[in-house]
C-alpha positions as CSV (number, residue, x, y, z in Angstrom):
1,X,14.6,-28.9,19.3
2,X,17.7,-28.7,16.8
3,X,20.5,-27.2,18.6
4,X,22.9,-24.6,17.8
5,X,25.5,-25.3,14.8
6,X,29.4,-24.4,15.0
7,X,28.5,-21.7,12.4
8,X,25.1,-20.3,14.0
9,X,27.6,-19.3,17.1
10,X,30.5,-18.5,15.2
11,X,27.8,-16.1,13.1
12,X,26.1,-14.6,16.4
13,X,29.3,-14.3,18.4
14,X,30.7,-12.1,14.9
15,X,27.5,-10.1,15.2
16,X,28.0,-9.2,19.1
17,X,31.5,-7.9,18.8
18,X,30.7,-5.7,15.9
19,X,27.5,-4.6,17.4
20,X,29.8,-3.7,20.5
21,X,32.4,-1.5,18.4
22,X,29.2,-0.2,16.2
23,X,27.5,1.2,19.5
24,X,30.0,1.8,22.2
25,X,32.8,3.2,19.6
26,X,36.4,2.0,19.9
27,X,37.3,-1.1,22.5
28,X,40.5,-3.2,23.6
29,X,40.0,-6.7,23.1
30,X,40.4,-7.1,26.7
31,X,37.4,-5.2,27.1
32,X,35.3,-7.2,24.2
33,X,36.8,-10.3,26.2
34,X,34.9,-9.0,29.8
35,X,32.2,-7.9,28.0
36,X,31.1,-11.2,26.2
37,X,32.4,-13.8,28.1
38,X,34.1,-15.4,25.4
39,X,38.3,-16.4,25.9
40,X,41.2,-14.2,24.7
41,X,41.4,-17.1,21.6
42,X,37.8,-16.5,20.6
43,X,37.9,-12.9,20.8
44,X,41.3,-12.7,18.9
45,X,39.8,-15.1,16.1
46,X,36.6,-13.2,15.8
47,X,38.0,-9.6,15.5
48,X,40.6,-10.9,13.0
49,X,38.1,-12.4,10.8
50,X,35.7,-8.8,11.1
51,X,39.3,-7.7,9.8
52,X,39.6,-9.3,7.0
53,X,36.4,-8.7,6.1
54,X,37.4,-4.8,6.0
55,X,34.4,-3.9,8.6
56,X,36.8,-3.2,12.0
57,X,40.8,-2.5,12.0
58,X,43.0,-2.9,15.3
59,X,44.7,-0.3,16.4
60,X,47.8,-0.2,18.4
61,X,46.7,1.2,21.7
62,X,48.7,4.1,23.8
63,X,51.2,2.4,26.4
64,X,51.2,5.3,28.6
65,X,50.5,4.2,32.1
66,X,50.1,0.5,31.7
67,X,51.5,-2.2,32.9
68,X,52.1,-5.2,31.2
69,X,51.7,-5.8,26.9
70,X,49.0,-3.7,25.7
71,X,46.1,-4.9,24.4
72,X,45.1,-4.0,21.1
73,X,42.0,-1.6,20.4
74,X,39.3,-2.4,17.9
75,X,37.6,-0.4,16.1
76,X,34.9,0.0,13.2
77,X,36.4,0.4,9.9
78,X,35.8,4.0,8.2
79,X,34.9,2.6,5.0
80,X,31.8,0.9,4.7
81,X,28.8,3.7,4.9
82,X,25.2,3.5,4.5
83,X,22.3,6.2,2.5
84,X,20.0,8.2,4.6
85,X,16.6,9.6,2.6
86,X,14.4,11.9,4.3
87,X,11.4,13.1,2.6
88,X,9.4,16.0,3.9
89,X,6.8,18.2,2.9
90,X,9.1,20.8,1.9
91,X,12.2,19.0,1.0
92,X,14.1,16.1,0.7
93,X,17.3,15.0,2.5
94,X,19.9,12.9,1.7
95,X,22.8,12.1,3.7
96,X,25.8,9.5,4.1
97,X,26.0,7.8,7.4
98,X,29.9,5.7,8.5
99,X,29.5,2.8,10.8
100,X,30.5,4.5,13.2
101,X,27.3,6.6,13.7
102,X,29.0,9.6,12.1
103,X,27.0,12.2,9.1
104,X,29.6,12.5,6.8
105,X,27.3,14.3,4.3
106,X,23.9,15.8,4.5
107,X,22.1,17.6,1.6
108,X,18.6,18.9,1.8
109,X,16.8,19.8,-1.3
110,X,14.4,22.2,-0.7
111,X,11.2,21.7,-2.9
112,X,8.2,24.5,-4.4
113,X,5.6,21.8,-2.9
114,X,4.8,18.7,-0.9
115,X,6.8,16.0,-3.3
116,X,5.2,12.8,-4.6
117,X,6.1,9.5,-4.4
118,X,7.6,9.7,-7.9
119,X,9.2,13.1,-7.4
120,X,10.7,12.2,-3.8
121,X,12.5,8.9,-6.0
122,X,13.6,11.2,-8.6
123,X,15.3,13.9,-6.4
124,X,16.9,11.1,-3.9
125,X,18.2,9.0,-6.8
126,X,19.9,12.0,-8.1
127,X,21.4,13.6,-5.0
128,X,22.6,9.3,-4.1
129,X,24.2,9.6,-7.5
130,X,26.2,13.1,-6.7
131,X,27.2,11.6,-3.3
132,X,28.6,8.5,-5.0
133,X,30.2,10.5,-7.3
134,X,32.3,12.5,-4.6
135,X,33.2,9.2,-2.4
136,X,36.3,7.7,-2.3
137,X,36.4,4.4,-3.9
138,X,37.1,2.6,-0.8
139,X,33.8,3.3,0.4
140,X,31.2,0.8,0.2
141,X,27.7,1.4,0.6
142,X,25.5,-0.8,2.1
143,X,22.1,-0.2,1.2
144,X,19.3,2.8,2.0
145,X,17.3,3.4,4.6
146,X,14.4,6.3,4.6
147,X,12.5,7.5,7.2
148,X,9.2,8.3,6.7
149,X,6.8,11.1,8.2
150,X,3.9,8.1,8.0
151,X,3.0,4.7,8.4
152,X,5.3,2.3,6.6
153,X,4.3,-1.1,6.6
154,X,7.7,-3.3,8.1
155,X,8.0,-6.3,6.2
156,X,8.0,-4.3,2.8
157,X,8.4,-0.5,3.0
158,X,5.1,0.1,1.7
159,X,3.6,4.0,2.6
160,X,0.4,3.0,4.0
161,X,-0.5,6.6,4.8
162,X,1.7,9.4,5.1
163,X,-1.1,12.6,5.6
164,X,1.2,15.7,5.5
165,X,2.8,14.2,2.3
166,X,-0.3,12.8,0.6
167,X,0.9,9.4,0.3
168,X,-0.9,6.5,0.4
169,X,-0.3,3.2,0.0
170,X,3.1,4.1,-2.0
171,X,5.5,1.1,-2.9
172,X,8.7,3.8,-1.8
173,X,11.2,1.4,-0.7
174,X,10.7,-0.8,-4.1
175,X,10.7,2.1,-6.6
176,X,13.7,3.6,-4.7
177,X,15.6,0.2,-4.8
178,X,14.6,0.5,-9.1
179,X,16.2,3.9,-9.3
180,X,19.2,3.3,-7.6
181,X,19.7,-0.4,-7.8
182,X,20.1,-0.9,-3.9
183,X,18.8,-2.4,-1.2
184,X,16.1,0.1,0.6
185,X,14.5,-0.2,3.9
186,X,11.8,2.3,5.2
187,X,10.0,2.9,8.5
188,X,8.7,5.8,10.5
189,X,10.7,8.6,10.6
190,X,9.8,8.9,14.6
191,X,10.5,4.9,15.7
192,X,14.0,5.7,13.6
193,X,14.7,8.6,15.6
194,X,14.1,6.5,19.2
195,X,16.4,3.7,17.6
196,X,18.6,6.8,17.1
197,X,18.5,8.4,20.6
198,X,18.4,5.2,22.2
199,X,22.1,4.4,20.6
200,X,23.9,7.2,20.2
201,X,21.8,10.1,22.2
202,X,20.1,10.8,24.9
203,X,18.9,7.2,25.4
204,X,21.8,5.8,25.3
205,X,22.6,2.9,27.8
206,X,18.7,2.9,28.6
207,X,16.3,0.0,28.2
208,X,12.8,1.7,27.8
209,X,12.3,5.3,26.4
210,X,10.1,7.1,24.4
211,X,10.8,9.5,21.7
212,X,8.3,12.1,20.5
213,X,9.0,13.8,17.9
214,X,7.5,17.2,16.6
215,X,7.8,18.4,12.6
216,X,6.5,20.5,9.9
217,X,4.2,16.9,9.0
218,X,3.2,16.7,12.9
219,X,4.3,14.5,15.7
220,X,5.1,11.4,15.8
221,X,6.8,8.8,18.4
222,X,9.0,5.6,18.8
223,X,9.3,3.0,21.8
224,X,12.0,1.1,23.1
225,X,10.9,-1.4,25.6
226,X,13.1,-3.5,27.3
227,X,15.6,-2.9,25.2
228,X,14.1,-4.0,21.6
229,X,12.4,-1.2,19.6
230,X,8.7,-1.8,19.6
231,X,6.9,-1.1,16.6
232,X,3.4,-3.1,16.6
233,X,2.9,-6.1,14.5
234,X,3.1,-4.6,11.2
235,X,5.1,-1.6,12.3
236,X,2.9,1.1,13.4
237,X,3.2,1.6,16.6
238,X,4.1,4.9,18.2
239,X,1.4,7.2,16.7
240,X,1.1,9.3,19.7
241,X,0.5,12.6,17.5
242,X,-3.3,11.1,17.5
243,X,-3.6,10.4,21.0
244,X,-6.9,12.3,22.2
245,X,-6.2,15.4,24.9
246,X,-8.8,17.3,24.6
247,X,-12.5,18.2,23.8
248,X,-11.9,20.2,21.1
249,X,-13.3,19.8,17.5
250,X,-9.4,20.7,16.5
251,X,-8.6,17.9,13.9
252,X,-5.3,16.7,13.1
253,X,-3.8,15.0,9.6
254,X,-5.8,12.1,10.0
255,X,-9.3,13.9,10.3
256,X,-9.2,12.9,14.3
257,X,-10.7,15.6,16.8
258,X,-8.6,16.6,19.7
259,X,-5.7,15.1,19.0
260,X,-2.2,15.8,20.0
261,X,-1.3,16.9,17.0
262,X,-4.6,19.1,16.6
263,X,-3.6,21.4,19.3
264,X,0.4,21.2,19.5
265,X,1.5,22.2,16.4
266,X,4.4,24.2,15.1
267,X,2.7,26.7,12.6
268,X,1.0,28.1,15.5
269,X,4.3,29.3,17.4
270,X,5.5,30.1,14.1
271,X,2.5,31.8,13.9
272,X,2.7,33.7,17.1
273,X,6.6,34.9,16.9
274,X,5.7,36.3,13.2
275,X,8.6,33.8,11.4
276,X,7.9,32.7,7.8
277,X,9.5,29.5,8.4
278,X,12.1,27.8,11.0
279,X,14.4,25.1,11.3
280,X,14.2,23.2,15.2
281,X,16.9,25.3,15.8
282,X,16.0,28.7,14.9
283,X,12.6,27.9,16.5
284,X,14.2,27.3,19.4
285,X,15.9,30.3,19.8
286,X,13.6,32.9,18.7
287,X,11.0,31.5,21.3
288,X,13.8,31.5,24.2
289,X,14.2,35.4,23.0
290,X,10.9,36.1,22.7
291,X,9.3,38.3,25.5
292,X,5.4,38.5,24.2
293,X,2.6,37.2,26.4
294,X,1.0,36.1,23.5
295,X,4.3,34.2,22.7
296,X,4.3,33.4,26.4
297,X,0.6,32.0,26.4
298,X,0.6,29.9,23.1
299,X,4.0,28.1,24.8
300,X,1.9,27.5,28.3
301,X,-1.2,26.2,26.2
302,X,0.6,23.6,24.2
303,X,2.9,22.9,27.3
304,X,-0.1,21.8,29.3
305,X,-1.5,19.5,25.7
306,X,1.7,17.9,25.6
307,X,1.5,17.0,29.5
308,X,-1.7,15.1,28.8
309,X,0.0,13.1,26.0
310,X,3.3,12.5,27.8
311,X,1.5,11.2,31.4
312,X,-0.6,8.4,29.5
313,X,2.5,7.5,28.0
314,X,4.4,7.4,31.2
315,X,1.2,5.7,33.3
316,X,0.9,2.7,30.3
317,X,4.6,2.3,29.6
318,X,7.0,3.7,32.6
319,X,10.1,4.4,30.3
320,X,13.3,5.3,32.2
321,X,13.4,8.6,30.1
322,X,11.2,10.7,27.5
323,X,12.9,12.0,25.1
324,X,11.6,15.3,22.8
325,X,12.5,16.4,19.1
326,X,11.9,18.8,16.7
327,X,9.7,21.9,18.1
328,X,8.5,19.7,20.9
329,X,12.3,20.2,22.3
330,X,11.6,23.4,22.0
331,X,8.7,23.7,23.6
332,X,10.7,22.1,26.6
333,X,13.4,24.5,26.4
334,X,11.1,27.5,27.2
335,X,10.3,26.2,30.7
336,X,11.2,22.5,31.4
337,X,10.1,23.2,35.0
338,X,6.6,23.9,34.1
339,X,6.5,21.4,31.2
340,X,7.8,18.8,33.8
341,X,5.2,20.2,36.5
342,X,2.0,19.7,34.3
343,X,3.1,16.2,33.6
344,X,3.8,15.4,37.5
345,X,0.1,16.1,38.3
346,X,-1.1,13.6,35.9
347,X,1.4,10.8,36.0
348,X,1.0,8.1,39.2
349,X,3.8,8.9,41.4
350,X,5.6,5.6,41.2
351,X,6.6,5.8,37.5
352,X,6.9,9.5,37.7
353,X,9.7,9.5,40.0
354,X,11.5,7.5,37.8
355,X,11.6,8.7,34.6
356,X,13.2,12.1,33.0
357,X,12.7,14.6,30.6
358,X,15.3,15.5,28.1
359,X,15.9,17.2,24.4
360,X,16.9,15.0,22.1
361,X,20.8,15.0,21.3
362,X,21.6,14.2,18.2
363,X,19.7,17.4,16.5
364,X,20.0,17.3,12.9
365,X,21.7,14.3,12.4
366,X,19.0,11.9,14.1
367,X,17.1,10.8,11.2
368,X,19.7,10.2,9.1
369,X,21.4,8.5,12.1
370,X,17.9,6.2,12.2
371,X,17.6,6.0,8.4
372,X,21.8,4.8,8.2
373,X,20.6,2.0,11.5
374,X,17.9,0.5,9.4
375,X,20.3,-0.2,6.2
376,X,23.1,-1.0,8.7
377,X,20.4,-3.7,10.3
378,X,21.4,-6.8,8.2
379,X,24.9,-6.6,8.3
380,X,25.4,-5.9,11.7
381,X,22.8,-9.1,12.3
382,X,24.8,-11.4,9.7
383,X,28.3,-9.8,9.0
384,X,29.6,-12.5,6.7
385,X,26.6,-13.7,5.1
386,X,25.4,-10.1,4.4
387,X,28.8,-9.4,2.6
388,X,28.6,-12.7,0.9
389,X,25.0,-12.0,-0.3
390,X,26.0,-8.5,-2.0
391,X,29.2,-9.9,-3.6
């Protein structure tokens, strides 16, 4: 077995500390130093080459209350930025994501009807080019990365089947990369948002979690396990929307009888509260207001579907924490103590007592947080060579 070159460290050692500033935000390089286990010399070498190549600036840290010379804070440089798409069935959103994790710009585009393939590419090519016509010229964007309410195949960004939008087998990254001449990723719009939670949410810190995720096109899910996002062998993993809870003839996007996604689904509490149309948010709210049994009752009922779903996850996977999005969170929000209840009583004990329940964090933001993560991937795994290669 060939062993490690002088520049496959050099390359994975540049990776780790950006990762570090990328995830954990700001850092001394006394700090980077404990945390990697590399010497003072290394660590001052490494962050001054990241310098130079514009992706971290040192800052001069506050004295107050130390003793001895200060060591000097490092920290991801504001200017390089990454293109969030998120097409749904009623709009399309485009947003620009920093390095550091931060939404700098989110538009949605509301559309008449469930977009095409062709029509989604046409109304994110134009809303890129209005973005890029408002940046600074400092910035430099690094690519595109859409999340997708549907199977996307991994190695190429092809739409096997997304249901709610009518796509199937779409070539979306390609034709986006043609309209707008960069490089375009795409995955599941639910594995994004785990990678999201698990880095900058509720998640964060955590080796295993699931994320479920609840929309207007259904619900969806992500896995971390062990620290590494989990996606199948071709990128479909996660599907939990499909996961069987029931007897009933109920069929769900995929023509599937009993589903998850058959019997918890957010047209119905829209449905039962009388709104037209509601964002996570606004859903959220008007059912904590809301003081109808019926209201009351169609909250209990999907409650105790969702229980079903979530304790086969828990028995088959025992994640540290479940995390919820969309309406799902909402549905949590109601009555986390009965929602939490109904899972006990199907979950073995064991991995029960050690997992948790939570909203996800990050709101509106997460998929465009996700989508930025996937475009960010390549540079934050190659930092020179990734620079060098878009020159």
């Amino acid at each position: 077995m060939q062993g490690s070159s002088h520049d496959d460290v050099r390359r994975r050692n540049l990776s780790v500390i950006l990762r570090l500033v990328h995830l954990g935000g700001a850092a001394s390089r006394s700090r980077l130093t404990r945390l990697t286990g590399l010497n003072r010399s290394t660590i001052a070498a490494l962050v001054a080459e990241l310098a130079d190549l514009g992706l971290v600036e040192e800052r001069v840290p506050d004295a107050t209350n130390q003793v001895g010379r200060p060591s000097p804070i490092v920290a991801v440089s504001d200017t390089f930025v990454a293109i969030a798409v998120n097409p749904e069935i009623d709009a399309v959103t485009v947003g620009i994501v920093g390095l550091d994790g931060t939404v700098r710009r989110r538009i949605r585009h509301p559309t008449a009807h469930s977009p095409s393939v062709a029509e989604a590419v046409e109304i994110s090519a134009a809303l890129i080019e209005g973005l890029r016509a408002e940046l600074d010229p400092r910035f430099r964007m690094i690519g595109i990365g859409v999340a997708v309410p549907g199977l996307v195949r991994a190695r190429d960004g092809l739409v096997r089947h997304a249901p709610h939008l009518g796509w199937v087998n779409e070539p979306l990254a390609r034709l986006l990369h043609e309209a707008t001449g960069y490089p375009v990723l795409a995955a599941n719009d639910a594995g994004l948002g785990a990678t999201a939670e698990r880095y900058f949410g509720a998640g964060r810190g955590l080796t295993d979690l699931i994320y479920l995720n609840g929309g207007a096109s259904g619900i969806g899910g992500g896995l971390i396990v062990g620290g590494q996002a989990a996606g199948g062998f071709d990128g479909y993993a996660g599907e939990f929307g499909h996961t069987r809870v029931s007897g009933s003839d109920r069929t769900d996007s995929a023509g599937l009888a009993g589903t998850l996604e058959a019997e918890v689904t957010r047209s119905e509490l829209l449905e039962v509260l009388g709104l037209p149309g509601a964002d996570a948010d606004e859903l959220e709210r008007a059912l904590l207001a809301a003081d109808s049994p019926a209201v009351r009752a169609e909250v209990n009922r999907q409650q105790d579907f969702l229980a079903v779903a979530l304790a086969g996850a828990i028995n088959i996977l025992n994640p540290q924490l479940v995390v919820l999005g969309g309406f799902l969170a909402a549905l949590l929000a109601v009555d986390p103590d009965r929602l939490g209840a109904a899972v006990s009583t199907l979950t073995l004990r064991a991995p029960f007592e050690e997992v948790r329940l939570s909203a996800a964090l990050l709101g509106s933001n997460l998929l465009m947080i996700g989508a930025a993560e996937l475009a960010f991937d390549q540079l934050l795994a190659d930092p020179a060579g990734s620079l060098a290669a878009s020159a």
